[in-house]
LOMI-492540 format. One record per residue: residue number from 1; chain; x, y, z of N, C-alpha, C in turn. Coordinates in steps of 0.001 Angstrom, whole numbers, plus 500000, padded with zeros to 6 digits. Atoms other than C-alpha are relative to their C-alpha. Layout:
// LOMI-492540
{NUM, 'A', {X, Y, Z}, {X, Y, Z}, {X, Y, Z}};
...
//
This chain:
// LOMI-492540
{1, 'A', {500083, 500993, 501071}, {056965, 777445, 541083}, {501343, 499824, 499330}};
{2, 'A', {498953, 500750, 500651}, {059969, 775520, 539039}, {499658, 501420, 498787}};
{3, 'A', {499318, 499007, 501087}, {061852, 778448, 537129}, {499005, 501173, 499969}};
{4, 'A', {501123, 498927, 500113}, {059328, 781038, 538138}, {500627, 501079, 501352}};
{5, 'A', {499379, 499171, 498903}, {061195, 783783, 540630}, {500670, 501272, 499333}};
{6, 'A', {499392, 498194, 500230}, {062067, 787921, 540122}, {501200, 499895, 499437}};
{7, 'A', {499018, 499779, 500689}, {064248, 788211, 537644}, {500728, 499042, 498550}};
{8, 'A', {500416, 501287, 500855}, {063658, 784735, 535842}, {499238, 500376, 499109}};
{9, 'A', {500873, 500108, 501265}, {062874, 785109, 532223}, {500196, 499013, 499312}};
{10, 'A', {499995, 501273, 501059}, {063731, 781394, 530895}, {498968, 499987, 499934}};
{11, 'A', {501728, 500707, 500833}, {059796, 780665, 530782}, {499711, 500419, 499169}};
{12, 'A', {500522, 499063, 501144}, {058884, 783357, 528674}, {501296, 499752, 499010}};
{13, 'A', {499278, 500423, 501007}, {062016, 782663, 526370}, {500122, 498417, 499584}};
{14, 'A', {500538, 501602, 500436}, {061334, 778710, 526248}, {498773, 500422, 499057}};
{15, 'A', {501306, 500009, 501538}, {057819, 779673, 524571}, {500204, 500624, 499401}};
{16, 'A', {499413, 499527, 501270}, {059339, 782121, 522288}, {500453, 498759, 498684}};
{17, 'A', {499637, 500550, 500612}, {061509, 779614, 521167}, {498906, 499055, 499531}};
{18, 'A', {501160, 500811, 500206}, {058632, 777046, 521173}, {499196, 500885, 498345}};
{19, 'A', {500520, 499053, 500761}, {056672, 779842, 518922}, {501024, 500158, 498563}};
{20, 'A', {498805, 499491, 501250}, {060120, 780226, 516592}, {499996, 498244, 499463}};
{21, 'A', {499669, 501581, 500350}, {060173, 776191, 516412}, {499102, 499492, 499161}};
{22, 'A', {501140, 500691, 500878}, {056791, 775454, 514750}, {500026, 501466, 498894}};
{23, 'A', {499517, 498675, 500764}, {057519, 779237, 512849}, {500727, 499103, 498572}};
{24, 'A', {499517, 500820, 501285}, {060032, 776948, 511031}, {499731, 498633, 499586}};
{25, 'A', {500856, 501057, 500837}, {058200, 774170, 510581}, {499130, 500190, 499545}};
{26, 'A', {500852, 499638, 501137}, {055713, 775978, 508913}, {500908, 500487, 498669}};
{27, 'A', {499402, 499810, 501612}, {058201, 777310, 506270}, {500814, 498850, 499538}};
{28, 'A', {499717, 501542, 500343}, {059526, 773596, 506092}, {498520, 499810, 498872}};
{29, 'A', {501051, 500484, 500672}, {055996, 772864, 505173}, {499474, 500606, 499042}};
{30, 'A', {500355, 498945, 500966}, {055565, 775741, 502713}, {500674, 499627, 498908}};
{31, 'A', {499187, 500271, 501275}, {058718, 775339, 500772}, {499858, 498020, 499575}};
{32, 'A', {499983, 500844, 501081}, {058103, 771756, 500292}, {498188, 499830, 499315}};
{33, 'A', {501328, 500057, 500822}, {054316, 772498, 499193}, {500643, 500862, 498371}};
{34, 'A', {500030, 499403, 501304}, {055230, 774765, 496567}, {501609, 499498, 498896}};
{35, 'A', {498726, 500498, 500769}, {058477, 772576, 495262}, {499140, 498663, 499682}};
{36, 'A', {500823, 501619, 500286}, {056104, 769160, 495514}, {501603, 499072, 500206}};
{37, 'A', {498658, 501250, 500133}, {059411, 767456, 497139}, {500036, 500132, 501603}};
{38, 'A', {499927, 500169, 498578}, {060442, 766591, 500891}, {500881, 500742, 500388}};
{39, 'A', {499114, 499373, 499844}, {062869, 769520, 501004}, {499904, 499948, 502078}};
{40, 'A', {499537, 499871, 498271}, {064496, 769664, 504819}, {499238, 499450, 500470}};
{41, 'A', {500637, 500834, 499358}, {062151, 767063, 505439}, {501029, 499333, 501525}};
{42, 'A', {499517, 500426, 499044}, {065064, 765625, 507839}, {500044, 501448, 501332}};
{43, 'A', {499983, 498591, 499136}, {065013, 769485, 509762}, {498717, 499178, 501473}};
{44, 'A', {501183, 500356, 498202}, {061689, 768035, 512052}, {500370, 499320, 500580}};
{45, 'A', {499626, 500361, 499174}, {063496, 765460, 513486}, {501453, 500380, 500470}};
{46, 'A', {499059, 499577, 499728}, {066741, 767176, 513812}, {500255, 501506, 501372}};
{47, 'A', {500672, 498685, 499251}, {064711, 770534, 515439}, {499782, 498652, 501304}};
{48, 'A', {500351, 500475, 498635}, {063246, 767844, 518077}, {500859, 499744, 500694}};
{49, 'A', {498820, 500859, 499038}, {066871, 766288, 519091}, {500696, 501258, 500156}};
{50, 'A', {499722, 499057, 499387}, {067638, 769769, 519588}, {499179, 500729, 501167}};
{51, 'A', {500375, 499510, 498477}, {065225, 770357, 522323}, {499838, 499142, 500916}};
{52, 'A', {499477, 501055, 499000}, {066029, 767046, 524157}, {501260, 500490, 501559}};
{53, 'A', {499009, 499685, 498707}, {068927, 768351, 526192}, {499432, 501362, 500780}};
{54, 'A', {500744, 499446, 499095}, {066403, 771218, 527244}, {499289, 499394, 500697}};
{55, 'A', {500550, 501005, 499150}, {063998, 768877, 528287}, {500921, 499595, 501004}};
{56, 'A', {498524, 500625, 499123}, {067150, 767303, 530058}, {500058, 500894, 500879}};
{57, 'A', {499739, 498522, 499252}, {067739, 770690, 531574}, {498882, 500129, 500732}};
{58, 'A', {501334, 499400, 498916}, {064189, 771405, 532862}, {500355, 498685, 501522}};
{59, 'A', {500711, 501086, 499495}, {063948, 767831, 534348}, {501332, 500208, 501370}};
{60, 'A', {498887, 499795, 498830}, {067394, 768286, 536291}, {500003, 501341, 500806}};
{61, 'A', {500332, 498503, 499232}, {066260, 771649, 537710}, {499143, 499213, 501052}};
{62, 'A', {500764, 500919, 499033}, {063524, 769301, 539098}, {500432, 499538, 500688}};
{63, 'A', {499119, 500630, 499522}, {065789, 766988, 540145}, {500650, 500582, 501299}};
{64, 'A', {499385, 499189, 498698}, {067584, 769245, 542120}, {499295, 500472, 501377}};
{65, 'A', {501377, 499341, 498603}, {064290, 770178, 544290}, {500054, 498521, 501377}};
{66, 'A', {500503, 501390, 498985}, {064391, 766556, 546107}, {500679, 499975, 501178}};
{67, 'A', {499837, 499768, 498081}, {064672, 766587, 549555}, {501417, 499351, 500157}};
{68, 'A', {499250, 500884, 499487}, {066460, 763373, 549742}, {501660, 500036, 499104}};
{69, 'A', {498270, 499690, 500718}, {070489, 764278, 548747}, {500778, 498722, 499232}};
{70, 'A', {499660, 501105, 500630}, {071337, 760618, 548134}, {499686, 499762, 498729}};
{71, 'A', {500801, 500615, 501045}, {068728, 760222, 545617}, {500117, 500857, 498833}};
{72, 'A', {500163, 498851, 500936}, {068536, 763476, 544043}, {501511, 499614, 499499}};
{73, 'A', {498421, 500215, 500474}, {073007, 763035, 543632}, {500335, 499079, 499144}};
{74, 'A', {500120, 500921, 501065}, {072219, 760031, 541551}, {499695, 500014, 499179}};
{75, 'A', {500828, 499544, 501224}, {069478, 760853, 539756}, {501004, 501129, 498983}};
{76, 'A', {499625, 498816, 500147}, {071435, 764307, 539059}, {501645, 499529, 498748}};
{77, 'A', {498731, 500156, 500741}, {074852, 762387, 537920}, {499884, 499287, 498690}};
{78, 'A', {499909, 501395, 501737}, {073502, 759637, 535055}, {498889, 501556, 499247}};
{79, 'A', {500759, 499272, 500967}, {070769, 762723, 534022}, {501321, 500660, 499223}};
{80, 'A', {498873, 498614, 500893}, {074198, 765350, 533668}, {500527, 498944, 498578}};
{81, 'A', {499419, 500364, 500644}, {076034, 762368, 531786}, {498929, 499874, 498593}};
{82, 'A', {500507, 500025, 501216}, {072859, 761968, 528992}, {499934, 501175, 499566}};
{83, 'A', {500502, 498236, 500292}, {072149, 766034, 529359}, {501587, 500405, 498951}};
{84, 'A', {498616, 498984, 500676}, {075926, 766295, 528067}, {500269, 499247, 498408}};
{85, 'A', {499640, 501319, 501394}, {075931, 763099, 524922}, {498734, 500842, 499169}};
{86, 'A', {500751, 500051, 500570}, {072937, 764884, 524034}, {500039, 501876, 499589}};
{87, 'A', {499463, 498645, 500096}, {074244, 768605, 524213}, {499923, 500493, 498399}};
{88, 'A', {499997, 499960, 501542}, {075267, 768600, 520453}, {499306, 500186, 499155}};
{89, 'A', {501200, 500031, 500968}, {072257, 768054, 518960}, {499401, 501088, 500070}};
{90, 'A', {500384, 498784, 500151}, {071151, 771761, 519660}, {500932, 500864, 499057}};
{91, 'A', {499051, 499569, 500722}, {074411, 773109, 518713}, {500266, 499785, 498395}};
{92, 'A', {499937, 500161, 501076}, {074580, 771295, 515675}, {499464, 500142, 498740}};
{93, 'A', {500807, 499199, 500676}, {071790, 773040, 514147}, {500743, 500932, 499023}};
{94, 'A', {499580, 499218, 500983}, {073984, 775684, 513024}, {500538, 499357, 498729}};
{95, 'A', {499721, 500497, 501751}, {075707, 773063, 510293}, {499081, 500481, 498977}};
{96, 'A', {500917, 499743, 500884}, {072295, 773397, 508860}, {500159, 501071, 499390}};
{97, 'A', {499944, 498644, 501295}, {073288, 776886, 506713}, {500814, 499309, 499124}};
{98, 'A', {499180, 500913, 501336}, {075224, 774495, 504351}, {498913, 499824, 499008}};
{99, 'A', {501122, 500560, 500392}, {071927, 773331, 503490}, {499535, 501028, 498892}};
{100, 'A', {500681, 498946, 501489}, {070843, 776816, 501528}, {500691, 499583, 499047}};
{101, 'A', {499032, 499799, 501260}, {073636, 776366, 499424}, {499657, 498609, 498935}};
{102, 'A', {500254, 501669, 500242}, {072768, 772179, 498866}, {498825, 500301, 499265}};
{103, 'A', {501313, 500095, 500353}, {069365, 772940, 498008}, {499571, 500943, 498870}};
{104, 'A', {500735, 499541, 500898}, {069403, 776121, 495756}, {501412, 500477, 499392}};
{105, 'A', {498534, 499838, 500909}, {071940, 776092, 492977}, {500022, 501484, 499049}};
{106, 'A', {499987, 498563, 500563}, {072784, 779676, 492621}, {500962, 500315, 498659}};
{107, 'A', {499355, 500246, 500980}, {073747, 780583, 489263}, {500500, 501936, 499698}};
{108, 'A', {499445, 498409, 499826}, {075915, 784001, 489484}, {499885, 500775, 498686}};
{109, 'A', {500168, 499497, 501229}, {075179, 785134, 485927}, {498552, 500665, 500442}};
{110, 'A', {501512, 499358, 499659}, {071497, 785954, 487186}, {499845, 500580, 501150}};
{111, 'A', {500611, 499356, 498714}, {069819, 787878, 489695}, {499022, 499357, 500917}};
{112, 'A', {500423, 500463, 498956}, {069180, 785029, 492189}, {499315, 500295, 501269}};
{113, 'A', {499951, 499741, 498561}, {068794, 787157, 495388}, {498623, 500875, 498979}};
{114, 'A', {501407, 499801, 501004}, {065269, 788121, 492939}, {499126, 498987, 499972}};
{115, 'A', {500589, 501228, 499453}, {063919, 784572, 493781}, {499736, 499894, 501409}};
{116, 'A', {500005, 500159, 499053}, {061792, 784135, 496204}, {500135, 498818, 500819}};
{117, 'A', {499211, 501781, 499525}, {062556, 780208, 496762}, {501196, 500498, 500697}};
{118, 'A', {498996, 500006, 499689}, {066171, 781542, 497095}, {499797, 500175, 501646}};
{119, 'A', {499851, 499300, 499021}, {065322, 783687, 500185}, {499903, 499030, 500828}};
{120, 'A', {500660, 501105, 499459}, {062864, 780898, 501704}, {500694, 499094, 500143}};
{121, 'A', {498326, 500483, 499919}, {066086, 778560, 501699}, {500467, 500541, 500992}};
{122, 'A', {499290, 499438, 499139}, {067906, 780896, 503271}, {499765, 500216, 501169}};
{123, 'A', {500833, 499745, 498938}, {065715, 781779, 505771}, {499714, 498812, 500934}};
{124, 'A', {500063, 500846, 499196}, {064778, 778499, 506766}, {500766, 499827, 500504}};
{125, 'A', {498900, 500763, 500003}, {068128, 777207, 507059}, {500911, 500942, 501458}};
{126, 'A', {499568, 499194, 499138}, {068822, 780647, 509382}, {499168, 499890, 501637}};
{127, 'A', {501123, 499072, 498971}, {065706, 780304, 511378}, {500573, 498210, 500685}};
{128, 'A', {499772, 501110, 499598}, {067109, 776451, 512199}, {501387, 500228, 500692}};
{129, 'A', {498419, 499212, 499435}, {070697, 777822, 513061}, {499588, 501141, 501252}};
{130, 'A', {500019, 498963, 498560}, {069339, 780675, 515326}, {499240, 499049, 500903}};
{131, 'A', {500289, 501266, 499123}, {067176, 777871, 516877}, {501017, 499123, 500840}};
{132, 'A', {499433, 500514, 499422}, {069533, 775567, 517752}, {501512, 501059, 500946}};
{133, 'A', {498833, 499151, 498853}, {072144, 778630, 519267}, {498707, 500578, 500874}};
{134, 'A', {501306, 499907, 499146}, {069033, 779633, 521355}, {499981, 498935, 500850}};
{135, 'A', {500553, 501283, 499283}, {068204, 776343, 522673}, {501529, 499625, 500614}};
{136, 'A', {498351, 500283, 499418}, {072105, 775608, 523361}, {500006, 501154, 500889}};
{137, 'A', {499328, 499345, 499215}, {072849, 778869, 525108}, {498826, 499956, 501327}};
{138, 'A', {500393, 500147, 499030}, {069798, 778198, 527366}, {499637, 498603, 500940}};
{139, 'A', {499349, 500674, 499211}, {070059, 774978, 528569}, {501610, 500161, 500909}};
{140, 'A', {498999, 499658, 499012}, {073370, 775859, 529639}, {500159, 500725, 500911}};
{141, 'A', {500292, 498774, 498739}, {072250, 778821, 531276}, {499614, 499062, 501060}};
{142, 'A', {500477, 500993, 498917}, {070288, 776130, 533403}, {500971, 499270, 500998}};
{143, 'A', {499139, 500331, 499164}, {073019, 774291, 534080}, {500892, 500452, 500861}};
{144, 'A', {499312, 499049, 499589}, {075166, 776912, 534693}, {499528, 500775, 501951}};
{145, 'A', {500394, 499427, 498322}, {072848, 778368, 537736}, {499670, 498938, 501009}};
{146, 'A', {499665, 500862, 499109}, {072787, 775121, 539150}, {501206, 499926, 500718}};
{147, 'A', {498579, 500260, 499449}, {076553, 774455, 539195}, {500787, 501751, 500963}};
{148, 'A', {499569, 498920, 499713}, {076811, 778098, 540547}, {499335, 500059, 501443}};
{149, 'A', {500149, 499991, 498781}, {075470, 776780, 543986}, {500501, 498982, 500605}};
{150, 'A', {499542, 501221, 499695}, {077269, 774067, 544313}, {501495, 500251, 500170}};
{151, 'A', {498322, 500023, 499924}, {080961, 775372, 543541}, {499744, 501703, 500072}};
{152, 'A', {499741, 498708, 499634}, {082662, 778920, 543416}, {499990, 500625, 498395}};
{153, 'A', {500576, 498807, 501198}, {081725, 781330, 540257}, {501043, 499245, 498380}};
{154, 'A', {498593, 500275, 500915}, {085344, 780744, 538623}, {499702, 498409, 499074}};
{155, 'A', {499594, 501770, 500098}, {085104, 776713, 538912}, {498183, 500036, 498956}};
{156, 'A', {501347, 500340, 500487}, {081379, 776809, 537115}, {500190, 500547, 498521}};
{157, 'A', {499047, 499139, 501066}, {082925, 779415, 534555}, {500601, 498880, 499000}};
{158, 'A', {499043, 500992, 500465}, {085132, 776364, 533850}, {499246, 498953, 499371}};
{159, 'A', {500328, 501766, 500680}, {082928, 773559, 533637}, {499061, 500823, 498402}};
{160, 'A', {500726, 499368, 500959}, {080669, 776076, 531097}, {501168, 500142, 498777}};
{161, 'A', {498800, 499553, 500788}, {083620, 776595, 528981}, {500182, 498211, 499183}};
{162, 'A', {499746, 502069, 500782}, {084480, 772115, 528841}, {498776, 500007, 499132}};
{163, 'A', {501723, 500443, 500722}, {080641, 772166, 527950}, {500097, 499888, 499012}};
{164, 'A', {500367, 499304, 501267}, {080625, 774233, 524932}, {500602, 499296, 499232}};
{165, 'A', {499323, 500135, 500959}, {083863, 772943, 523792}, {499989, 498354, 499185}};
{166, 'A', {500152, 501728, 500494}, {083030, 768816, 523855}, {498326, 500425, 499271}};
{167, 'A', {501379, 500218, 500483}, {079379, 770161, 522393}, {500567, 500569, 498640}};
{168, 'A', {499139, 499552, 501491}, {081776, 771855, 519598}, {500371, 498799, 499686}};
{169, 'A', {499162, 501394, 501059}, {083664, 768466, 518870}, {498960, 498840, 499696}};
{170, 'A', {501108, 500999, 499987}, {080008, 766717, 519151}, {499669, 500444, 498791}};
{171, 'A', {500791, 499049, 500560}, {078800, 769074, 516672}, {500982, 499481, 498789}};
{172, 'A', {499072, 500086, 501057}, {081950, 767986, 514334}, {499646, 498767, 499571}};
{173, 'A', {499780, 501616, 500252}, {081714, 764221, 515034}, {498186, 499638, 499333}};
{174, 'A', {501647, 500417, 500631}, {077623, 764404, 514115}, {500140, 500315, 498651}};
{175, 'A', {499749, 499407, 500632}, {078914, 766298, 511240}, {500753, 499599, 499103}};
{176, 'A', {499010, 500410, 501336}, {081718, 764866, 509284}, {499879, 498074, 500235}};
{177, 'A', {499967, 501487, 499858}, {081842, 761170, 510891}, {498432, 499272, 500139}};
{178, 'A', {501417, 500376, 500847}, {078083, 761211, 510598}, {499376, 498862, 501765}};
{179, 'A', {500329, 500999, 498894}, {077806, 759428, 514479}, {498859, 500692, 501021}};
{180, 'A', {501095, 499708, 499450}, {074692, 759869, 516748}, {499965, 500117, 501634}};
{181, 'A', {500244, 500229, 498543}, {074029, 760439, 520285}, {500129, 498474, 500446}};
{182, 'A', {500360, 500896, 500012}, {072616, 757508, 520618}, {501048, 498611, 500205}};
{183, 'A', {498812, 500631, 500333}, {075766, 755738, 519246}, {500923, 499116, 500945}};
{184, 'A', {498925, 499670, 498842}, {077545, 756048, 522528}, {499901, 498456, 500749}};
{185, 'A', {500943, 501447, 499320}, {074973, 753031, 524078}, {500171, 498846, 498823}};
{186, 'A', {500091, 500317, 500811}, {074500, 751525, 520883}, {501479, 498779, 499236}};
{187, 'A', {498489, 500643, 500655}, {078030, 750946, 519532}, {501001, 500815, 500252}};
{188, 'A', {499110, 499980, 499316}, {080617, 752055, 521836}, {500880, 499852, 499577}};
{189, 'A', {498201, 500269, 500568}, {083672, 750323, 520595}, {500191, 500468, 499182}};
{190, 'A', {499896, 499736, 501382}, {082749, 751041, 517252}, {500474, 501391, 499839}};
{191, 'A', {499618, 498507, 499818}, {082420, 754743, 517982}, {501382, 500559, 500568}};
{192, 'A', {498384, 498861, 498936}, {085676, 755709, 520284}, {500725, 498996, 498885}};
{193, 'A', {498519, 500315, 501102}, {087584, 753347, 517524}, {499929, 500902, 498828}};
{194, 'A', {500066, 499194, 501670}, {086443, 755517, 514331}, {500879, 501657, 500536}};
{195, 'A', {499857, 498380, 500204}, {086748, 758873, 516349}, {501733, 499872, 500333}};
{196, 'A', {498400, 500453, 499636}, {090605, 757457, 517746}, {500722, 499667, 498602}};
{197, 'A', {499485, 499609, 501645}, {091292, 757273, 513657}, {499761, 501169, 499783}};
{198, 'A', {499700, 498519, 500594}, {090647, 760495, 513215}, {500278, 500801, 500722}};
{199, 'A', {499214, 499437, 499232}, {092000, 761856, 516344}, {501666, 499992, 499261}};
{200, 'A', {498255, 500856, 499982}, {095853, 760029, 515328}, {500056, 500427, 498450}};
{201, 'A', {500203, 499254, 501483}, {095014, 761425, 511584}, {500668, 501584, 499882}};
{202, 'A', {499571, 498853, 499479}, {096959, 764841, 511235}, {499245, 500859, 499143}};
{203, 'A', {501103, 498914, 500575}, {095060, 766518, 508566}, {498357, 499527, 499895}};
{204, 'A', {501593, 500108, 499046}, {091635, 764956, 510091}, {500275, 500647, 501226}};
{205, 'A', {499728, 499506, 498645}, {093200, 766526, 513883}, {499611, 501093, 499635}};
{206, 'A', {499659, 498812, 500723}, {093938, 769796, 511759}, {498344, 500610, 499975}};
{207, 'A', {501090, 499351, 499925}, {090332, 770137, 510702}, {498925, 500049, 500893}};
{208, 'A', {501420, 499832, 498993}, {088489, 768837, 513306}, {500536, 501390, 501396}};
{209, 'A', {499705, 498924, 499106}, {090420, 771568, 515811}, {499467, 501432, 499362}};
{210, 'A', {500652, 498700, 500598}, {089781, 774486, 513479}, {498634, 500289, 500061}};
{211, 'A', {501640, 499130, 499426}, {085915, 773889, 513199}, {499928, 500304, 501211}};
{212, 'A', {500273, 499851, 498754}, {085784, 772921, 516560}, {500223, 501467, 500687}};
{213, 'A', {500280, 498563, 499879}, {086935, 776363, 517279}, {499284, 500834, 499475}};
{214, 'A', {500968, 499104, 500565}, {084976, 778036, 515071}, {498443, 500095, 500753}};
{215, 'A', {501680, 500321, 499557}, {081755, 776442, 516364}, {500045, 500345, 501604}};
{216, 'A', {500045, 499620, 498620}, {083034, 776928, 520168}, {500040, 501681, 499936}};
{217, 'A', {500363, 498518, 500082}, {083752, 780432, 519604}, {498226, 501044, 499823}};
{218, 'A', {501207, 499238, 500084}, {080451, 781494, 518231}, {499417, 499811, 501097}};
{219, 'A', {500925, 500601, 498814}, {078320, 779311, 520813}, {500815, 500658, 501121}};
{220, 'A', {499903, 499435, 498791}, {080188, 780807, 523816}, {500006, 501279, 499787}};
{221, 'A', {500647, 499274, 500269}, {079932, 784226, 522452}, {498387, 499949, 500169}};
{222, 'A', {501463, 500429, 499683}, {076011, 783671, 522045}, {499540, 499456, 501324}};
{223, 'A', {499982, 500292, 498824}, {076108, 782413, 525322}, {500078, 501312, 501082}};
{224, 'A', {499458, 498795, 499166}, {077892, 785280, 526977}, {498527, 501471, 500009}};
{225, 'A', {501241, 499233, 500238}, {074840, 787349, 525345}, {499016, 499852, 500429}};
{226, 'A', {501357, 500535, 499273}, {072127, 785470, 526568}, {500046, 500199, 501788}};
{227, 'A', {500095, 500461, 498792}, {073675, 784800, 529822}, {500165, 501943, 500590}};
{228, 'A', {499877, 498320, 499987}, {074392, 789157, 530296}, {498753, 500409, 500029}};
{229, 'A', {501198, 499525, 499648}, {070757, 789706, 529510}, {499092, 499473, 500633}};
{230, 'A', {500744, 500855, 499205}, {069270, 787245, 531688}, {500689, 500194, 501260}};
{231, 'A', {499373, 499941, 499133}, {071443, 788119, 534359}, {499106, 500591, 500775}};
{232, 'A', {500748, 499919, 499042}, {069562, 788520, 537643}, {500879, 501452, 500883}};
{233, 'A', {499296, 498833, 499511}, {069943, 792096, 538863}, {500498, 499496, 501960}};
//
C-alpha cells in the first residue's frame, strides 16, 4: 500500500499530527469561548494552507506509481512547481509566536506567568508553530525519498537545502509584504515587481536575509531530526 513498507512511519506521524491539528483547534475554540471574541480566529484557515503542500506531497508519491513515464513526468513537474509556491504556508506557521505577545499585553509589574489566559496564548501560538515545523519537515521528507531515486544522495541533499531556503524567503514575503500563494497566478507582475523593490532596497535586502536565515536554519535543523529518526534502518 502507498507509504505503507518496514521501516515507514509517515502514516502513523500524519495522524499524530492530524490529532495535534484539531488539539489546537480546540484551544482556538476555548480561548475564544471564554474571552467572547474571535481570538486566532484567522489560525483555522492558516493551519489548513499548512497542510496543502502535504496533501501535495501524498498525491505526488501517487503520482510517481504510474506506469506510463510520459504522463506520470508531467503530471510530476506542474504538481512539484504548486508543491513548492505552496511550501511556505507550513513553514510560516512559526511567525505565529508573535501572536502571544499581540494578543496578551503583559504587564511586568505583575505576576502574569499566574494567568491562565497568559499560558493558553502561549500555548496555542506554540502548538501552531510546532505544527507547521512538523508538517514542513515531513512533506519534505516525501520529497526528499523521491528525489533520492532519481539522482545521487549529494544532488537530492542539494535540492532539500534550495527547498527550505526559497520556503524561508516565502515565509518572509507572506510575512512582511503580506503576499499569498495564490498571488503568483493571480497577480504575477504585481508580485515579482513589489518583491524586486525590496530585493534592490538595502536595509529591506539586510532584513529579509537575516530572517530568512533564521527561519532556514531552524527548519533544516528540525528537518535533520525528523529525517535521522525516520531513517530506514
Amino acid at each position: 500500500m502507498l507509504l505503507r513498507r518496514k521501516g515507514y512511519k509517515l502514516p502513523g506521524l500524519l495522524g499524530v499530527m492530524l490529532v495535534a491539528t484539531l488539539g489546537c483547534f480546540g484551544l482556538i475554540m476555548y480561548l475564544q469561548s471564554t474571552s467572547g471574541t474571535r481570538i486566532y480566529q484567522f489560525l483555522y484557515w492558516d493551519i489548513f494552507l499548512a497542510w496543502v503542500p502535504v496533501f501535495i506531497s501524498l498525491l505526488m508519491v501517487a503520482l510517481s506509481k504510474l506506469r506510463y513515464a510520459k504522463v506520470r513526468n508531467i503530471l510530476l513537474f506542474f504538481a512539484a512547481w504548486v508543491w513548492l509556491f505552496f511550501l511556505p504556508n507550513a513553514l510560516y506557521l512559526v511567525t505565529e509566536l508573535l501572536h502571544a505577545f499581540r494578543f496578551y499585553d503583559v504587564n511586568p509589574g505583575t505576576h502574569f506567568w499566574l494567568n491562565t489566559q497568559f499560558w493558553l496564548i502561549l500555548f496555542t501560538s506554540f502548538s501552531a508553530a510546532g505544527i507547521g515545523l512538523f508538517l514542513t519537515s515531513l512533506c519534505v521528507l516525501m520529497i526528499h525519498r523521491m528525489l533520492r531515486k532519481i539522482c545521487s544522495g549529494w544532488l537530492a541533499w542539494v535540492v532539500v537545502f534550495v527547498m527550505l531556503w526559497l520556503a524561508s524567503i516565502g515565509v518572509y514575503i507572506g510575512r512582511f509584504a503580506r503576499w499569498n500563494s495564490w498571488d503568483v497566478l493571480l497577480q504575477p507582475l504585481v508580485l515579482f515587481a513589489d518583491l524586486w523593490s525590496w530585493a534592490v532596497n538595502a536595509g529591506e535586502k539586510l532584513h529579509l536575509l537575516s530572517f530568512s536565515w533564521l527561519v532556514f536554519g531552524m527548519a533544516l535543523i528540525f528537518y535533520l531530526f525528523i529525517y535521522i529518526s525516520l531513517r530506514e534502518d
